[in-house]
Biopython code that builds the backbone (N, CA, C, O; Angstrom):
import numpy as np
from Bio.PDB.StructureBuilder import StructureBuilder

atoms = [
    (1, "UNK", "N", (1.205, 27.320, 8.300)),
    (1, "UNK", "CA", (-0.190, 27.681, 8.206)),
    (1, "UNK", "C", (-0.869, 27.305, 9.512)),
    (1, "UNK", "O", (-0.504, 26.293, 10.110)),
    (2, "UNK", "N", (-1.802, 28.045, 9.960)),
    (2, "UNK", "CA", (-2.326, 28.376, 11.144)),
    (2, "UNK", "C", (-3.713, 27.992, 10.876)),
    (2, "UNK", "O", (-4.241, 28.482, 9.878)),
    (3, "UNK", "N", (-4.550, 26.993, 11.798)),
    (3, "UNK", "CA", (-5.698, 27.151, 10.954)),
    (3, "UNK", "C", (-6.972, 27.067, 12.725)),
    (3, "UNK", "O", (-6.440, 26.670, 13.762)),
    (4, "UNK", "N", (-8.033, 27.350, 12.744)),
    (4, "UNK", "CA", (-8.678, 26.949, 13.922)),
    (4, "UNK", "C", (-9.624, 25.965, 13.525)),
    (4, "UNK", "O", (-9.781, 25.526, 12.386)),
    (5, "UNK", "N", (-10.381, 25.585, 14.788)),
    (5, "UNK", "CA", (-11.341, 24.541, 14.424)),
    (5, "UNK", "C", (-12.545, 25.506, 14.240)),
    (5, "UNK", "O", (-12.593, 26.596, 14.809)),
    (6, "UNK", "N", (-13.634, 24.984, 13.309)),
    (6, "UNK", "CA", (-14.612, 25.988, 12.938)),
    (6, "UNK", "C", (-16.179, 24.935, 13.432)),
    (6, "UNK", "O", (-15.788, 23.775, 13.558)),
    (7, "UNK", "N", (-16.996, 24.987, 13.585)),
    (7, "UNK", "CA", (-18.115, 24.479, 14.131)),
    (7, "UNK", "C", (-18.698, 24.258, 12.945)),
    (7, "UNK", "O", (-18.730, 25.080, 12.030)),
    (8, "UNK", "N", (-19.394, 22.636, 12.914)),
    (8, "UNK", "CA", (-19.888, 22.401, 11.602)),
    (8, "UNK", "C", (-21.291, 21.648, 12.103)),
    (8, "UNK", "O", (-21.261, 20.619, 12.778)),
    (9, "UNK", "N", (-22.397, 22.234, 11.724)),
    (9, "UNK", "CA", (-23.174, 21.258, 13.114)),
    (9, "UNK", "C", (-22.839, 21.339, 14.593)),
    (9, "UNK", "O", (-22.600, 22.279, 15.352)),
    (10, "UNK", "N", (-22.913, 19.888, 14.746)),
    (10, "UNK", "CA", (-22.589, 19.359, 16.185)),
    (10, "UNK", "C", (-21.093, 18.989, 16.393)),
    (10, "UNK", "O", (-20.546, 18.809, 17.480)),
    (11, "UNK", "N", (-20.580, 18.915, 15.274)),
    (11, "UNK", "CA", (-19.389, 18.783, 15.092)),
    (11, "UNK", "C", (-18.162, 19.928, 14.980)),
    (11, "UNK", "O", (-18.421, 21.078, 14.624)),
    (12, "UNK", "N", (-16.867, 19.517, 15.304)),
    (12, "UNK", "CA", (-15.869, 20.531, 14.543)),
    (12, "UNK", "C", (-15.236, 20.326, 13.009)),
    (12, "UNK", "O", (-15.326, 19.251, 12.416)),
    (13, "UNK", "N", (-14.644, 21.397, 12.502)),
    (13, "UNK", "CA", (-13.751, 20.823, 11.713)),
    (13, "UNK", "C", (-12.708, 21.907, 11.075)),
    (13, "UNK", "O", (-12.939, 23.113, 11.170)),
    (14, "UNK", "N", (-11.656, 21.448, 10.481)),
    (14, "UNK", "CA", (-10.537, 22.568, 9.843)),
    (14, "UNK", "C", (-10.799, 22.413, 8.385)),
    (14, "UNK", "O", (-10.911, 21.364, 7.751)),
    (15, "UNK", "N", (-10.885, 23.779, 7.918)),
    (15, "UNK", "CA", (-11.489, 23.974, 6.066)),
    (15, "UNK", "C", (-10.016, 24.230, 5.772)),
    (15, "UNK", "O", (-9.205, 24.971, 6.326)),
    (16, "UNK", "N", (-9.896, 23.302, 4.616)),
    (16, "UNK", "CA", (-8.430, 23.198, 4.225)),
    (16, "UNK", "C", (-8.833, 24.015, 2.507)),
    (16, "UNK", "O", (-9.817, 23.976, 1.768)),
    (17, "UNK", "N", (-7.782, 24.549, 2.459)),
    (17, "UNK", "CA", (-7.574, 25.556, 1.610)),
    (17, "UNK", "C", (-7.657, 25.185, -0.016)),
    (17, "UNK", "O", (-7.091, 24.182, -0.449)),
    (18, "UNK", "N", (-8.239, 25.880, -0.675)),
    (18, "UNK", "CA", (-8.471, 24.984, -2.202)),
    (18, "UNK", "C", (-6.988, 24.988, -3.109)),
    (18, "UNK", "O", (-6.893, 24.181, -4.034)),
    (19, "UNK", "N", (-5.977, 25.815, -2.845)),
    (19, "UNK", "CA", (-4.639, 25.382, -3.077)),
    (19, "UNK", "C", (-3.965, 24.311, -2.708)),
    (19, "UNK", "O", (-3.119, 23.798, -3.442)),
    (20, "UNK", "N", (-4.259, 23.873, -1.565)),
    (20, "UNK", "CA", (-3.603, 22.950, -0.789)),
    (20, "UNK", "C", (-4.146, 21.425, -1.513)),
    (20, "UNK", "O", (-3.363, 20.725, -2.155)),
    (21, "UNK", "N", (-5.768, 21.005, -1.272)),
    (21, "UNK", "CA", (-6.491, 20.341, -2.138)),
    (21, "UNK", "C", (-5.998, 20.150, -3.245)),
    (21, "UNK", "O", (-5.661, 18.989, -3.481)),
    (22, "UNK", "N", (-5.737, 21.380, -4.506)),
    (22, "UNK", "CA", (-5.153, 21.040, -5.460)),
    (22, "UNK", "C", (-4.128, 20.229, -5.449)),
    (22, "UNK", "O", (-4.040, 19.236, -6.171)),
    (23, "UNK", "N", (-3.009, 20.719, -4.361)),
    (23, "UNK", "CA", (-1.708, 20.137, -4.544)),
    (23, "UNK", "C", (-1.653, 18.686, -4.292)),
    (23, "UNK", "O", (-0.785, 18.078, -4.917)),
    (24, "UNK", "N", (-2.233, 18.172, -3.684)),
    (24, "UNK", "CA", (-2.508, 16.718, -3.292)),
    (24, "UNK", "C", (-3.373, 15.863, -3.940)),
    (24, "UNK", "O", (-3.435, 14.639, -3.819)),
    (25, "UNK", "N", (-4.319, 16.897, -4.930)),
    (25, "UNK", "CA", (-5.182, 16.195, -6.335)),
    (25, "UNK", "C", (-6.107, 15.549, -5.275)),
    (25, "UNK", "O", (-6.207, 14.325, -5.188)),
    (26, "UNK", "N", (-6.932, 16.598, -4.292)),
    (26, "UNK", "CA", (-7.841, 15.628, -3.350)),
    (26, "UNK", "C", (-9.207, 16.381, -3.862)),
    (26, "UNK", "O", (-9.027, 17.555, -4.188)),
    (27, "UNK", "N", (-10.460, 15.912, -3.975)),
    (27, "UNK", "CA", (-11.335, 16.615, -4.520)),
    (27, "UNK", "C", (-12.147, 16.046, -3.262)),
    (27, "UNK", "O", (-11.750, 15.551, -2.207)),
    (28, "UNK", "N", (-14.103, 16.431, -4.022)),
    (28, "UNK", "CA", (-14.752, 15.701, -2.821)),
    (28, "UNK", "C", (-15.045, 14.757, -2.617)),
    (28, "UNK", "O", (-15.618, 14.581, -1.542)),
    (29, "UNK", "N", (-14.857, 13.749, -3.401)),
    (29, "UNK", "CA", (-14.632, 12.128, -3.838)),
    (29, "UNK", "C", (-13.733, 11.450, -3.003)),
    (29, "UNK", "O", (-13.791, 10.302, -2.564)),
    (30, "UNK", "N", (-12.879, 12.345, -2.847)),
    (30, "UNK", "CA", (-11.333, 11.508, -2.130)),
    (30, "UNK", "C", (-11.524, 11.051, -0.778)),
    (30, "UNK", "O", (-11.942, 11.760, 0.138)),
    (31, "UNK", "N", (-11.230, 9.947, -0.698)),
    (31, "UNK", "CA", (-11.516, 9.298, 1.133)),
    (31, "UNK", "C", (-10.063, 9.813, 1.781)),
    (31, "UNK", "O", (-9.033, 9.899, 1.112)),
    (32, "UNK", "N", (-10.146, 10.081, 2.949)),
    (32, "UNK", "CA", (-8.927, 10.292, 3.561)),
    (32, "UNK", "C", (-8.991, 9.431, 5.179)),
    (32, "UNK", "O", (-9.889, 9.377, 6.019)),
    (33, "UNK", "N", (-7.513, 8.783, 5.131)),
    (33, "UNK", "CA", (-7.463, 7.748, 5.970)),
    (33, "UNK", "C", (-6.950, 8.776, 7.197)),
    (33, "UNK", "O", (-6.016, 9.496, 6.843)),
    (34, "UNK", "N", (-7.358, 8.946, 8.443)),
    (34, "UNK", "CA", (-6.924, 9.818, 9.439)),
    (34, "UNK", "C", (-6.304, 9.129, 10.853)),
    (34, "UNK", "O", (-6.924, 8.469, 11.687)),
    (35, "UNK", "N", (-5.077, 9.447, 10.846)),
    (35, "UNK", "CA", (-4.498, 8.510, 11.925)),
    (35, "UNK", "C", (-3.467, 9.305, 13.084)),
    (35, "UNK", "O", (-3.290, 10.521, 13.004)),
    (36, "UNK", "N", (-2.881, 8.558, 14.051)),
    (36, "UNK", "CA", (-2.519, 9.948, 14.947)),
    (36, "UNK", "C", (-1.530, 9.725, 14.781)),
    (36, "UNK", "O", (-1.383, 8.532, 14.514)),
    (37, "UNK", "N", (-0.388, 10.442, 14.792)),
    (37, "UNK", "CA", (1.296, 10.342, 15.020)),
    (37, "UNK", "C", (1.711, 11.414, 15.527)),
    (37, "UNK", "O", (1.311, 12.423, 14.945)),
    (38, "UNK", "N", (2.426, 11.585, 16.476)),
    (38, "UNK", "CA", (3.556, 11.985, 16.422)),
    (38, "UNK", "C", (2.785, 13.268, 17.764)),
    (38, "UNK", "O", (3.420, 14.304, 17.963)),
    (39, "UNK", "N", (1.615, 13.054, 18.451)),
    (39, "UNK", "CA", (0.558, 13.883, 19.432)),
    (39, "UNK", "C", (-0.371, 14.965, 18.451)),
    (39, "UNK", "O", (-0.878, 16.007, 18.866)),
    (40, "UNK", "N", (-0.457, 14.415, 16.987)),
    (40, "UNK", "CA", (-0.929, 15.026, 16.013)),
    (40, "UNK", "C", (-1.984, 14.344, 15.130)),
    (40, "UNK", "O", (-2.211, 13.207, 15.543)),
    (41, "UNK", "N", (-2.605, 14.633, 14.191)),
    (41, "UNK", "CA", (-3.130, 13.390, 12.896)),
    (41, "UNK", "C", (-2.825, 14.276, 11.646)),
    (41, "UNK", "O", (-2.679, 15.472, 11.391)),
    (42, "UNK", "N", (-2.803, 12.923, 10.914)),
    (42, "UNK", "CA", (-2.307, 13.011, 9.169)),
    (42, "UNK", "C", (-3.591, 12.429, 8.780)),
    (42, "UNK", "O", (-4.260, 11.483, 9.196)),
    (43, "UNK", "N", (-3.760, 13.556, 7.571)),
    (43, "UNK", "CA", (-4.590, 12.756, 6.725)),
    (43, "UNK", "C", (-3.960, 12.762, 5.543)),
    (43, "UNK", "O", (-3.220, 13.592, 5.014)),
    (44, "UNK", "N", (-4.602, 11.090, 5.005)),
    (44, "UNK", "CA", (-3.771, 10.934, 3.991)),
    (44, "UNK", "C", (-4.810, 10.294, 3.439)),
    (44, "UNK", "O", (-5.527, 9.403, 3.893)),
    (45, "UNK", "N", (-4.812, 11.264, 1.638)),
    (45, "UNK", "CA", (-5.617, 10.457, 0.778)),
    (45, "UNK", "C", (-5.806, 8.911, 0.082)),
    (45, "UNK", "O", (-4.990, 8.388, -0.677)),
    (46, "UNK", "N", (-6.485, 8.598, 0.322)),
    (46, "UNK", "CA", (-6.499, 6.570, -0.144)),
    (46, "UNK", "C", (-7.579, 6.284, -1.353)),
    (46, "UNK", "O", (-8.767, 6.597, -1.271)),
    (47, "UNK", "N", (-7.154, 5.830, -2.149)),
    (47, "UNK", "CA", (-8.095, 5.256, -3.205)),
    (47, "UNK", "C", (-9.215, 3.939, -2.629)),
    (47, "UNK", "O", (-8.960, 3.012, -1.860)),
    (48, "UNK", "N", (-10.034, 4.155, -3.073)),
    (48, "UNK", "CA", (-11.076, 2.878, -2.436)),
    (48, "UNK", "C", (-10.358, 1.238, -3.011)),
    (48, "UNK", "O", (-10.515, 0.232, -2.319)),
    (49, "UNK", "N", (-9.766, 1.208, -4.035)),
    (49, "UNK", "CA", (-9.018, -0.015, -3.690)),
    (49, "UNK", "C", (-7.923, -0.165, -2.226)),
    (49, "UNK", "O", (-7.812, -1.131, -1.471)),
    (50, "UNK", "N", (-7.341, 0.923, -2.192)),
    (50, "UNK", "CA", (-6.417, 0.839, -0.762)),
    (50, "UNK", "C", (-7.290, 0.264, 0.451)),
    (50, "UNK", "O", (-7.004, -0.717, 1.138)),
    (51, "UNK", "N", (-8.323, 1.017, 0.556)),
    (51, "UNK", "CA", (-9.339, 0.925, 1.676)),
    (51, "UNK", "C", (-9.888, -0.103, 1.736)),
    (51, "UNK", "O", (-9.942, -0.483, 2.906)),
    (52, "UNK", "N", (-10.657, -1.241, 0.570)),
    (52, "UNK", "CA", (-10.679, -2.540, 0.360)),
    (52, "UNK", "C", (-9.250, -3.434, 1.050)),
    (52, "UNK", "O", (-9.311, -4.361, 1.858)),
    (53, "UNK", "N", (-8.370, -3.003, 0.624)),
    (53, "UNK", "CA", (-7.549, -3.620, 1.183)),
    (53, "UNK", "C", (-7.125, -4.002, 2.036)),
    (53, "UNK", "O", (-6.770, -5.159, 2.259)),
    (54, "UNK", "N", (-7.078, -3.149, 2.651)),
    (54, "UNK", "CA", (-6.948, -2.839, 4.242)),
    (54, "UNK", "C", (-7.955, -3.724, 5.165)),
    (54, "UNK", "O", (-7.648, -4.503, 6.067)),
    (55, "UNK", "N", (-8.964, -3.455, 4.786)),
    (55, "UNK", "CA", (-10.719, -4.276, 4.886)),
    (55, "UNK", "C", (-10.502, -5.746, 5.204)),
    (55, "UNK", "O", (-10.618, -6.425, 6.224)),
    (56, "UNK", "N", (-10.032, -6.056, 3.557)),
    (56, "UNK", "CA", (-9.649, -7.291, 3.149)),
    (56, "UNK", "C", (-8.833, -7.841, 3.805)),
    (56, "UNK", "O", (-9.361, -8.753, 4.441)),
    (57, "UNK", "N", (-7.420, -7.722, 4.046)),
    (57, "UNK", "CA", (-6.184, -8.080, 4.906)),
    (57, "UNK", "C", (-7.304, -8.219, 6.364)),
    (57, "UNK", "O", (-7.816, -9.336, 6.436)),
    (58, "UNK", "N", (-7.632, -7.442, 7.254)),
    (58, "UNK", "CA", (-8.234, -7.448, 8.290)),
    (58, "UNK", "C", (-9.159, -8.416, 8.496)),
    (58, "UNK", "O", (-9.046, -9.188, 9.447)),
    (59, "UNK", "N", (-10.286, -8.490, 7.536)),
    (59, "UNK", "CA", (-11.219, -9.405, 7.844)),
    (59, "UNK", "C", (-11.651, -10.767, 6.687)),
    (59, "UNK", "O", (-12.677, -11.250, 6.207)),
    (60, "UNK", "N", (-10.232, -10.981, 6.623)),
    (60, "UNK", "CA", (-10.161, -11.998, 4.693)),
    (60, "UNK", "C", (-11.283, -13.537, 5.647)),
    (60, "UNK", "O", (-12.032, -14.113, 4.858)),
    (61, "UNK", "N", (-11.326, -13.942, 6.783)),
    (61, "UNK", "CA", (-12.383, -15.048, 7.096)),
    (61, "UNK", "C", (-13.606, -14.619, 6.828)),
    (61, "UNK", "O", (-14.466, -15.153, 6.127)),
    (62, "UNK", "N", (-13.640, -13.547, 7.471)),
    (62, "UNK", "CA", (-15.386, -13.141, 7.613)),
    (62, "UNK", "C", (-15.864, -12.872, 5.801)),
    (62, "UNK", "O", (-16.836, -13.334, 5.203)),
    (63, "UNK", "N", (-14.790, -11.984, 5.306)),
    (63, "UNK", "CA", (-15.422, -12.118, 3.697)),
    (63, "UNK", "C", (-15.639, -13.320, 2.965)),
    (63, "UNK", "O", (-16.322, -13.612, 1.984)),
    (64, "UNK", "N", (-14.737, -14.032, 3.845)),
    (64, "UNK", "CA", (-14.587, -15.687, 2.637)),
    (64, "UNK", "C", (-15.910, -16.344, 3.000)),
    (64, "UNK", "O", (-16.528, -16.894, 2.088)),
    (65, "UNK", "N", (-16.540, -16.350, 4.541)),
    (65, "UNK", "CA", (-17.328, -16.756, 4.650)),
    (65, "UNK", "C", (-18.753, -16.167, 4.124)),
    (65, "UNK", "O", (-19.750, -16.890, 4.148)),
    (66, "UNK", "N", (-18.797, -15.127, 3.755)),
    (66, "UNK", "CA", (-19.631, -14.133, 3.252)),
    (66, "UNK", "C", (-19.771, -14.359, 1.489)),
    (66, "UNK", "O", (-20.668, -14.071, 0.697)),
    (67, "UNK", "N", (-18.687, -14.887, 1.358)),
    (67, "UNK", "CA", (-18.962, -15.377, -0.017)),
    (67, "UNK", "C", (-19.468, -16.976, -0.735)),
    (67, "UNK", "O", (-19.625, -17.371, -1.891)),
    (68, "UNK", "N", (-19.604, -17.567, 0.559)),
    (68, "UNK", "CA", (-19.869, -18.893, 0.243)),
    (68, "UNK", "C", (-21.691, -18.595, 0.149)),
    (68, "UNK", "O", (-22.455, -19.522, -0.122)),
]
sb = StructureBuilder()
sb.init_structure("model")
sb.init_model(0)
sb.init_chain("A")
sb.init_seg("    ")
for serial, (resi, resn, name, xyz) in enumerate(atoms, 1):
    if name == "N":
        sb.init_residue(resn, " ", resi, " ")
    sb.init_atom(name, np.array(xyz, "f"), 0.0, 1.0, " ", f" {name:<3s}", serial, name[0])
structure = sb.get_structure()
């Protein structure tokens, strides 16, 4: 699949196909984590606990101190 970048605003972006969406069970709710590999990017859908996590692992002082 072939897709171009389309002008959204000031911004770009690629409209991904509502089959495709289905297949991955991504709706408009779904956060997607976007990262580069390979001279490319993946997006990959993450549940907001994942994303906490990630958060968490990264900045577990600054929250601990945030909770005192």
């Amino acid at each position: 699949m072939i897709k171009h970048l389309q002008k959204i605003g000031n911004s770009r972006g690629v409209v991904i196909d509502k089959p495709v969406l289905d297949l991955l069970n991504i709706n408009d709710d779904t956060a997607l984590e976007i990262t580069q590999k390979d001279g490319g990017i993946f997006l990959k859908p993450i549940s907001a606990m994942d994303a906490y996590s990630k958060i968490a692992k990264k900045h577990r002082k600054s929250l601990d101190k945030l909770a005192k």
